[in-house]
GUGUPA-972831 format. One record per residue (C-alpha): z, x, y. Coordinates in Angstrom, 2 decimals, padded with zeros to 5 digits. Each point is the difference from the previous one (the first is absolute). Example, Ala and Ser with C-alpha at 12.3 -4.5 7.8 and 13.67 -1.06 7.14 Angstrom:
@c3: 007.80&c1: 012.30&c2: -004.50
@c3: -000.66&c1: 001.37&c2: 003.44
end
This chain:
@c3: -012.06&c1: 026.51&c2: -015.81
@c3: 001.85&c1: -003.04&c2: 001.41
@c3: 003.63&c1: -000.34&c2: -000.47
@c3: 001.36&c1: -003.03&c2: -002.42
@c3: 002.53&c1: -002.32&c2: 001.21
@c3: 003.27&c1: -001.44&c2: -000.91
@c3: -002.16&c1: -002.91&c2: -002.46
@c3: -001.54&c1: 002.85&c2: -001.46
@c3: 003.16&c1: 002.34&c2: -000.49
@c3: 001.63&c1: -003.52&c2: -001.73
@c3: -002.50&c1: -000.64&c2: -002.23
@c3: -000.26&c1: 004.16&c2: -001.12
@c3: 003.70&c1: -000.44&c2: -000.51
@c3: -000.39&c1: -003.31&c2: -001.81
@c3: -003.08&c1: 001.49&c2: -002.50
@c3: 002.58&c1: 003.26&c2: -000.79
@c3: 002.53&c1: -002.00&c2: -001.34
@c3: -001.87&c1: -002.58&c2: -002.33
@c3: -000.02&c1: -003.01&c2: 002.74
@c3: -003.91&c1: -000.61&c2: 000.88
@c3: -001.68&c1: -002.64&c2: -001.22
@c3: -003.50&c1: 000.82&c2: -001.59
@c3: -001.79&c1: -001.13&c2: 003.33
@c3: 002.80&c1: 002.74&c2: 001.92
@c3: -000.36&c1: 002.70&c2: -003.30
@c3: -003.86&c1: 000.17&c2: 001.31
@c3: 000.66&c1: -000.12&c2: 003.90
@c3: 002.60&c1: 002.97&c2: -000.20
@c3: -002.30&c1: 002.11&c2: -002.53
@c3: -003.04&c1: -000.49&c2: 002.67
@c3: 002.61&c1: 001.24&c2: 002.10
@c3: 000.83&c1: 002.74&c2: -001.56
@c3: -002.67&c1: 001.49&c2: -000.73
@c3: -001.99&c1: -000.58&c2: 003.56
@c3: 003.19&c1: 001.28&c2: 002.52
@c3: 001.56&c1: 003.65&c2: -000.25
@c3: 002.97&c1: -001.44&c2: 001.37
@c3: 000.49&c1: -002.77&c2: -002.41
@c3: -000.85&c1: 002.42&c2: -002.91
@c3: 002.82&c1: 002.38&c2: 001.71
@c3: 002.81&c1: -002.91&c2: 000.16
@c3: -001.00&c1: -001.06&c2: -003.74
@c3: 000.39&c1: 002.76&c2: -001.27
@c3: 003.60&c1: 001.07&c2: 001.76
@c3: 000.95&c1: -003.15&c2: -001.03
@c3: -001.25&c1: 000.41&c2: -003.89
@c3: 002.19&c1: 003.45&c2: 000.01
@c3: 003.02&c1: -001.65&c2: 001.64
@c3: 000.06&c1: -003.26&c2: -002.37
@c3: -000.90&c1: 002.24&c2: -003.48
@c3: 003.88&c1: 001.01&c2: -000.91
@c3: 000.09&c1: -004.01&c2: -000.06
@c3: -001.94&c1: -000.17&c2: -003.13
@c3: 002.14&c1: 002.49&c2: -002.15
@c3: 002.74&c1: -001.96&c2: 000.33
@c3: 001.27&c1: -001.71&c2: -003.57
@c3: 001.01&c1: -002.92&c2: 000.84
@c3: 002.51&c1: -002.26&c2: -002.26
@c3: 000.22&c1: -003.89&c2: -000.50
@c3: 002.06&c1: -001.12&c2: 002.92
@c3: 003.53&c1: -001.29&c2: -000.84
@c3: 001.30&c1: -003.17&c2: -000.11
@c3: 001.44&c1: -000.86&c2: 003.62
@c3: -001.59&c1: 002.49&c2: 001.75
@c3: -001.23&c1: -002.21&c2: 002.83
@c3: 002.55&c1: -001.72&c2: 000.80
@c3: 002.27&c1: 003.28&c2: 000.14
@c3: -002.90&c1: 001.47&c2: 002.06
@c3: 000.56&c1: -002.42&c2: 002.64
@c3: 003.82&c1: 000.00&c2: 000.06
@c3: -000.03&c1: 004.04&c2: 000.53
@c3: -002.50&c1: -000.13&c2: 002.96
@c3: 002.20&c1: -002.87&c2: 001.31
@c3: 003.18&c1: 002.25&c2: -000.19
@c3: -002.28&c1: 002.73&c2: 001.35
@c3: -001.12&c1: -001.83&c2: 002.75
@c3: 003.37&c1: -001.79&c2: 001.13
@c3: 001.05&c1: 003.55&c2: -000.11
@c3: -002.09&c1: 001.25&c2: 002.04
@c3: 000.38&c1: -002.36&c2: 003.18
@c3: 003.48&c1: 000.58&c2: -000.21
@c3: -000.71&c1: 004.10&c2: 000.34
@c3: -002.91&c1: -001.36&c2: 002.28
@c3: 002.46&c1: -002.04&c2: 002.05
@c3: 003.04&c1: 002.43&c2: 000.32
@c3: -002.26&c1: 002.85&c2: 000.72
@c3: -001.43&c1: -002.45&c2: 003.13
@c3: 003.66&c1: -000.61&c2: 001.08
@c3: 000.86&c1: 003.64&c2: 000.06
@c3: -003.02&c1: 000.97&c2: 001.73
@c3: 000.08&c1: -002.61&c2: 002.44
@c3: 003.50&c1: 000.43&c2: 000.95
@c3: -000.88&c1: 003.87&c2: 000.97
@c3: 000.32&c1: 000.75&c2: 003.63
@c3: -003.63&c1: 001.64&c2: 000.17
@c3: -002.12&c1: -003.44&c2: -000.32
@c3: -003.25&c1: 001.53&c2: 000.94
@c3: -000.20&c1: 000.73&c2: -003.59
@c3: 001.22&c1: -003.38&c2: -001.79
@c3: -003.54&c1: -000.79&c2: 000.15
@c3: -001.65&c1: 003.54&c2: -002.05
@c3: 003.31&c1: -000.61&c2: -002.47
@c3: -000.61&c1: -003.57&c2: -000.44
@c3: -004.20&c1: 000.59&c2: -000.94
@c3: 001.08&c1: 002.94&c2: -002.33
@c3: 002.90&c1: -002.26&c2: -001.46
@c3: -002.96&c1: -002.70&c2: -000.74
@c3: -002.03&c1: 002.56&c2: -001.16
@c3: 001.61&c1: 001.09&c2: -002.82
@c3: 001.12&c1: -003.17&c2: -001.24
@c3: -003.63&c1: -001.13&c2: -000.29
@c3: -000.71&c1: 003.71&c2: -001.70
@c3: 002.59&c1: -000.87&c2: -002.24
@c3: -001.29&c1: -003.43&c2: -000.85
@c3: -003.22&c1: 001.71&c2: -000.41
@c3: 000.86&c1: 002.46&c2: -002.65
@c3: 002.01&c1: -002.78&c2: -001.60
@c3: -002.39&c1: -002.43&c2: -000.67
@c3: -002.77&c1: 002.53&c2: -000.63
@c3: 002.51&c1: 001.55&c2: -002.65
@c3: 000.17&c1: -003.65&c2: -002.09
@c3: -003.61&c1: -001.01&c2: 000.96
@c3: -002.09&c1: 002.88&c2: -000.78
@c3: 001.31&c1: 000.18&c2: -004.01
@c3: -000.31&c1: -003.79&c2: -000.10
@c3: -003.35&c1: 000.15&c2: 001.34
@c3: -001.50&c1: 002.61&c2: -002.51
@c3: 001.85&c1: -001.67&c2: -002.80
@c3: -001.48&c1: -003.05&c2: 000.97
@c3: -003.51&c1: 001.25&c2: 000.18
@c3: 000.61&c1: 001.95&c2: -003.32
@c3: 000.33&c1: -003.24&c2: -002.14
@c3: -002.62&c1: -001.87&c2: 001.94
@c3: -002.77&c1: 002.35&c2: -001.03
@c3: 001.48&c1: 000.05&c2: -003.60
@c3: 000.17&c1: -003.79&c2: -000.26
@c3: -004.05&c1: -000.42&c2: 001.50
@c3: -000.64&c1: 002.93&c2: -002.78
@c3: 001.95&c1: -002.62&c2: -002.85
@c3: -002.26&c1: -002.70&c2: 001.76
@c3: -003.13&c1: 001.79&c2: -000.52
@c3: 000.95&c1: 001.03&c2: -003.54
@c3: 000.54&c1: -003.26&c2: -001.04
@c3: -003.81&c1: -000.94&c2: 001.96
@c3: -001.91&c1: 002.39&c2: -002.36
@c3: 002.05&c1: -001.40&c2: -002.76
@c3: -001.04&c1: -003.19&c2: 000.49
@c3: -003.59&c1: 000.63&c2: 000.31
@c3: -000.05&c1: 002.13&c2: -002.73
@c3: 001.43&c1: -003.22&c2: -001.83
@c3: -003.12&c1: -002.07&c2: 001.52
@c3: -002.20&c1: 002.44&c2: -001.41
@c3: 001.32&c1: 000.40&c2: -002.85
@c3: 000.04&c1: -003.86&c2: -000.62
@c3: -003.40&c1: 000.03&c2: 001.35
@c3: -001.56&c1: 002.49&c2: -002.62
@c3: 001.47&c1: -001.63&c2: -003.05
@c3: 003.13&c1: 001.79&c2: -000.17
@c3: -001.61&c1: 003.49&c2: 000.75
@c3: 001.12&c1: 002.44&c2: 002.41
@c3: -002.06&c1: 001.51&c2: 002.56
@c3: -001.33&c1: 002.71&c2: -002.02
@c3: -003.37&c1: 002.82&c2: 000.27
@c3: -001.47&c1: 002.30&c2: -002.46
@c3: 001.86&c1: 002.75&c2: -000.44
@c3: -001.28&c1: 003.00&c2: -002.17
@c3: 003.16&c1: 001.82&c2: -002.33
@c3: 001.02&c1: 002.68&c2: 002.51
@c3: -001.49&c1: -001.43&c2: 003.24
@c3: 002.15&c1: 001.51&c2: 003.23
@c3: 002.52&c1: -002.64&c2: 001.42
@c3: 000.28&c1: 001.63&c2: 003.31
@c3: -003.04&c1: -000.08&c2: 002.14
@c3: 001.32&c1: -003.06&c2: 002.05
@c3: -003.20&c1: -000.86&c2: 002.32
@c3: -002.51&c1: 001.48&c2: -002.64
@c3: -002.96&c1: -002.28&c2: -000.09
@c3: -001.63&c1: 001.25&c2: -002.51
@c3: -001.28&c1: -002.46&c2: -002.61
@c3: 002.32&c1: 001.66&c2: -002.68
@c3: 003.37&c1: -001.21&c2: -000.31
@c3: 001.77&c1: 003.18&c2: 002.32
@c3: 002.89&c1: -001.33&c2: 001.53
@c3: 002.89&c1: -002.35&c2: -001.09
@c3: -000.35&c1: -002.31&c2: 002.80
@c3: -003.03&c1: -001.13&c2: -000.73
@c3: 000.61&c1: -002.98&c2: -002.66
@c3: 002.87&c1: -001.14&c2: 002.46
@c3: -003.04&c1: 000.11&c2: 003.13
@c3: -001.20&c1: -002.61&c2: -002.18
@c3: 002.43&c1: -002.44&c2: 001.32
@c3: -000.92&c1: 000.89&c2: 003.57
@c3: -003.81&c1: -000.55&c2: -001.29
@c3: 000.93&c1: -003.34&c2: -001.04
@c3: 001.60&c1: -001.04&c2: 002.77
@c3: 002.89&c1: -000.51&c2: -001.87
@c3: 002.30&c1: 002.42&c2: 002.22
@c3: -000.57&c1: 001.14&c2: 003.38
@c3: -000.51&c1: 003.68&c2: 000.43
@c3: 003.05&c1: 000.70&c2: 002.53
@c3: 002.49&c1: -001.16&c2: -002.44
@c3: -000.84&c1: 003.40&c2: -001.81
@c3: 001.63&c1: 001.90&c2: 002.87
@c3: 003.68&c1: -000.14&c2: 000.02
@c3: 001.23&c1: -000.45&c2: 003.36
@c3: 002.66&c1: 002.61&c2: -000.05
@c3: -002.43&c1: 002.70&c2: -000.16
@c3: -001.25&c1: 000.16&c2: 003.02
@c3: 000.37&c1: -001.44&c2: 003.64
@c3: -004.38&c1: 000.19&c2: 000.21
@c3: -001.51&c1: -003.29&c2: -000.94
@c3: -002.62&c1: 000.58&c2: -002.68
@c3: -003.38&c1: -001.70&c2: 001.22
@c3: -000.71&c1: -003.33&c2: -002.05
@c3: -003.24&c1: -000.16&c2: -002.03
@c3: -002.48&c1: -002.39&c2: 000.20
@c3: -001.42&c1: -001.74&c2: -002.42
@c3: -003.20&c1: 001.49&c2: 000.14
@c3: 001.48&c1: 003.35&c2: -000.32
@c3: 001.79&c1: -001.04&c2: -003.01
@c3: -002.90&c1: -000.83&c2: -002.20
@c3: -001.37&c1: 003.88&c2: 000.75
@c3: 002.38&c1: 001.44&c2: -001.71
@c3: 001.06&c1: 001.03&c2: -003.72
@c3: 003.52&c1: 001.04&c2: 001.29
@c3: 002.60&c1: -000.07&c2: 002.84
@c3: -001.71&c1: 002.13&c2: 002.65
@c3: 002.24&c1: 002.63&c2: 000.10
@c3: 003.97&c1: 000.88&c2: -000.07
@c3: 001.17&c1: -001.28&c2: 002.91
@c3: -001.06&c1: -003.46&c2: -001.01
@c3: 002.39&c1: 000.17&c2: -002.75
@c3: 003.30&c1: 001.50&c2: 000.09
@c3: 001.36&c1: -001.85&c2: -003.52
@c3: -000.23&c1: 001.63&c2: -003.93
@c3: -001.04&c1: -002.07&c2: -002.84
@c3: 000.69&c1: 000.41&c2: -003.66
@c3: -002.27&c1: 002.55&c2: -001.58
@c3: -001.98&c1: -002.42&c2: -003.07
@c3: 001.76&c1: 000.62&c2: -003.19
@c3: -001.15&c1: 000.24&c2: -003.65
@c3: -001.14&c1: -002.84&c2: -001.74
@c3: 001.70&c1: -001.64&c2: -002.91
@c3: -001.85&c1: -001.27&c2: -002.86
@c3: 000.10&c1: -003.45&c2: 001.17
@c3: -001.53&c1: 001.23&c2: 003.47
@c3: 002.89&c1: -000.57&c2: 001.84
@c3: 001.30&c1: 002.90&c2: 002.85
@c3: 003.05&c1: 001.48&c2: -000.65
@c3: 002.45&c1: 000.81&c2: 003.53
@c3: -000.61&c1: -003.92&c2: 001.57
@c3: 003.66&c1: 000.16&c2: 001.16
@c3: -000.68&c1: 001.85&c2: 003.19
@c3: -002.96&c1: -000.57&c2: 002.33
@c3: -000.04&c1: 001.82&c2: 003.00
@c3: 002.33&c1: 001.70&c2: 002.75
@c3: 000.53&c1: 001.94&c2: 003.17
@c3: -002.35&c1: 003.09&c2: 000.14
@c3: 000.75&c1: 002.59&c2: -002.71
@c3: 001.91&c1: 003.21&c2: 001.39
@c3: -002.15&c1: 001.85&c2: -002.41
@c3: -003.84&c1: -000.46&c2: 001.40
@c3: 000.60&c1: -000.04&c2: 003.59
@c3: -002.04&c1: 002.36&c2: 000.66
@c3: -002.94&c1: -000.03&c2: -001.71
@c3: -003.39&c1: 002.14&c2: 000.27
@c3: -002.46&c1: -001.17&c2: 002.62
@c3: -002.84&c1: 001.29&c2: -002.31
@c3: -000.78&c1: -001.51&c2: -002.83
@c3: -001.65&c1: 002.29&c2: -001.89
@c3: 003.28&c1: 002.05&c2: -000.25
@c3: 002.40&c1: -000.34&c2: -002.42
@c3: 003.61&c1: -000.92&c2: -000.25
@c3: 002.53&c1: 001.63&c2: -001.06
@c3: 003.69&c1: -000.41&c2: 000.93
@c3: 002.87&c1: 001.28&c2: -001.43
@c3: 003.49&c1: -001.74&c2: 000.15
@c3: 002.80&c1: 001.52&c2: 001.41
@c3: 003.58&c1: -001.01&c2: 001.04
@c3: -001.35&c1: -001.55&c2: 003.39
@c3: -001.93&c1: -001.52&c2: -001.74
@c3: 001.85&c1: -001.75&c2: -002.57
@c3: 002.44&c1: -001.39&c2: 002.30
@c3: -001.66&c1: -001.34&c2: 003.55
@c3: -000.51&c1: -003.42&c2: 000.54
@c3: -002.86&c1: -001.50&c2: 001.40
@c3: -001.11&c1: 000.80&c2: 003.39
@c3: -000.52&c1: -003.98&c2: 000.86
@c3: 003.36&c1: -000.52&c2: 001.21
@c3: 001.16&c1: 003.20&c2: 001.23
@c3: 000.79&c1: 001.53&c2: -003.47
@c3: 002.66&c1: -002.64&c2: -000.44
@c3: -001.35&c1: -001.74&c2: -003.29
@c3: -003.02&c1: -002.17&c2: -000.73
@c3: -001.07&c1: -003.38&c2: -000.73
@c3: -001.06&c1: -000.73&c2: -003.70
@c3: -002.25&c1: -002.94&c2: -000.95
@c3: 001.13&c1: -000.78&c2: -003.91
@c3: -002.34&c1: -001.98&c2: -001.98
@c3: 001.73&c1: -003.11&c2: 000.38
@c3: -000.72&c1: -000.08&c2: 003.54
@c3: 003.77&c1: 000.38&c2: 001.37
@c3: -000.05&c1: 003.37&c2: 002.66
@c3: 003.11&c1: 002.14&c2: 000.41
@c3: 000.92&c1: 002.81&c2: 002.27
@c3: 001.26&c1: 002.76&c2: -002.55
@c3: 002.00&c1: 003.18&c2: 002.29
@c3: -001.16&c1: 002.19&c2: -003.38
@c3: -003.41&c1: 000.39&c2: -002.07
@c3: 001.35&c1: -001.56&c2: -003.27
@c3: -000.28&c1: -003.29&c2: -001.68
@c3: 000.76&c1: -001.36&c2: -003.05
@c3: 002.44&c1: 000.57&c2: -002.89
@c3: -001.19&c1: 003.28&c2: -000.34
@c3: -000.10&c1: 000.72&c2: 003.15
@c3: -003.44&c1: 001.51&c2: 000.20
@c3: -001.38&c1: 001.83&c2: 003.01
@c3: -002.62&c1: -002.19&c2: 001.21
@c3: -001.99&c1: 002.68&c2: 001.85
@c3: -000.07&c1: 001.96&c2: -003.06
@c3: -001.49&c1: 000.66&c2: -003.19
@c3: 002.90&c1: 000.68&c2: -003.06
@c3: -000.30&c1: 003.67&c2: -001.28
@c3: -002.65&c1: 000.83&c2: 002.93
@c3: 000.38&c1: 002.60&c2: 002.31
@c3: -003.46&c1: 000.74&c2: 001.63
@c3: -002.57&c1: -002.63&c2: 001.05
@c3: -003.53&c1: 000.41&c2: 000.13
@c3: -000.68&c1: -003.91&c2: 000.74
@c3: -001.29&c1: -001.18&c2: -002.90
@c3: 003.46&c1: -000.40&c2: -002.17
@c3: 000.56&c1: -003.46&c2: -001.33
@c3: 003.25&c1: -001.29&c2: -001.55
@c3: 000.48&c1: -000.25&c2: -003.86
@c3: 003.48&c1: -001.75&c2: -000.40
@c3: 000.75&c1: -003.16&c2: 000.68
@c3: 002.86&c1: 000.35&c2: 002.17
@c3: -001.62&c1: 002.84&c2: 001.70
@c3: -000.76&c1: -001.59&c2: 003.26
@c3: -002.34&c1: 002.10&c2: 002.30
@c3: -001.02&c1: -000.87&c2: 003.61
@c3: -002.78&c1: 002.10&c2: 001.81
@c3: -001.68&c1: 001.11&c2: 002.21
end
């Protein structure tokens, strides 16, 4: 096993905190994955940057740069003058065979201290920084899938992209390819069919650091749904009831982040489901950003973050069903303002 060097250590460093490009992303996974030692100095790195992510972080105030830079200007006019009257006194000592070990330790701690300093206001900054990023590219792609959907839509005479569904057909068998309609991704794979939306807009870029591999357009036309979960890490609304004009009720919301709910889903399909809601449950956010809130696609195409699960003037829970308490993953809505996102 050869040893990597300093490049190598940078760019390991660079992938753990969020700073690769997609070309780098690849370059330190190969790495990774092929050297013990890199696979060592990720991971140490992984468990020393995780307490990072748990931090809540709040809008920063107004002013806060500039009176950043005034305190580390008093800090570090400061700390020559300690610097320089600690030099004086040392130098001034009748033992001068140790100015020199006085004067290196001296100069090291006052680049220890500048250290901790500016790792203490960048490091926050830094996460907080990549925190938004990945929520504004997840707004971005939102607003991609709702304008395809529009082309579609505009494209099939005003029709969504719809399949046959039989009355109790399962809504949760996300990768099911299966000519029946199985899974509630499937009308909205559609779009990806069509070549109306590109398939790694369905994979919200705050759930994971792995790239998801792009599909080809030959790949594509083989199948009758996405081709499994990891391709798409976003809930849609569950179809509603019709009225008697033939209009669907619960337009107003589209899609968001991942539900909390079905995040963990059978791997065989010929199970059932059955979950039962509990206080965990009823309050997490999605896992897309950290548990910190989710975006929401309404159906007039604007996207907002929301830090809690309800919408609306009723403030419905949009992971859940009104009055419903266990899910076996073929529950459909029957209000109108009862807005239901799943898987």
């Amino acid at each position: 096993m050869s040893s990597i060097n300093n490049k190598q250590k940078q760019l390991l460093f660079d992938y753990c905190v969020g700073l690769t490009s997609q070309e780098q992303t690849a370059e330190a996974e190969a790495l990774i994955s092929s050297n013990q030692e890199a696979a060592e100095i990720h991971s140490r790195l992984q468990a020393t940057l995780a307490p990072l992510e748990s931090v809540e972080f709040e809008p920063c105030p107004d002013g806060l740069v500039e009176r950043t830079v005034r305190q580390v200007s008093n800090l570090a006019d400061s700390g020559r003058h300690r610097l320089e009257q600690l030099l004086v006194s040392e130098q001034t000592q009748k033992v001068t065979t140790k100015a020199a070990f006085w004067r290196n330790l001296s100069e090291m701690a006052a680049v220890a201290a500048a250290v901790i300093l500016v790792t203490a206001v960048l490091v926050p900054t830094l996460s907080f920084a990549r925190q938004k990023y990945r929520q504004q590219r997840c707004r971005m792609q939102l607003g991609s899938i709702f304008q395809g959907l529009s082309n579609y839509i505009s494209d099939h005479d005003g029709q969504p992209p719809a399949v046959a569904s039989a009355a109790g057909a399962p809504w949760w068998k996300v990768g099911c390819q299966d000519k029946e309609n199985c899974s509630n991704t499937r009308h909205i794979w559609l779009l990806v069919k069509g070549g109306y939306v590109d398939s790694v807009n369905f994979v919200c870029p705050g759930r994971s650091r792995r790239q998801t591999p792009r599909l080809k357009s030959f790949q594509v036309q083989n199948y009758n749904d996405f081709p499994g979960r990891e391709y798409i890490t976003y809930s849609f609304r569950i179809r509603c009831r019709m009225r008697e004009d033939g209009r669907l009720l619960c337009r107003k919301v589209l899609m968001a982040d991942l539900s909390p709910l079905f995040e963990k889903l059978p791997d065989d399909y010929t199970k059932s489901l059955r979950l039962r809601l509990d206080k965990k449950l009823l309050t997490i956010n999605s896992n897309n950003h950290k548990r910190r809130g989710q975006n929401v696609l309404f159906g007039d195409g604007r996207v907002e973050f929301l830090k809690t699960r309800h919408t609306g003037i009723s403030k419905d829970d949009i992971f859940t069903l009104q009055d419903t308490d266990i899910y076996q993953g073929c529950e459909v809505p029957s209000r109108e303002t009862d807005f239901f996102l799943a898987p």
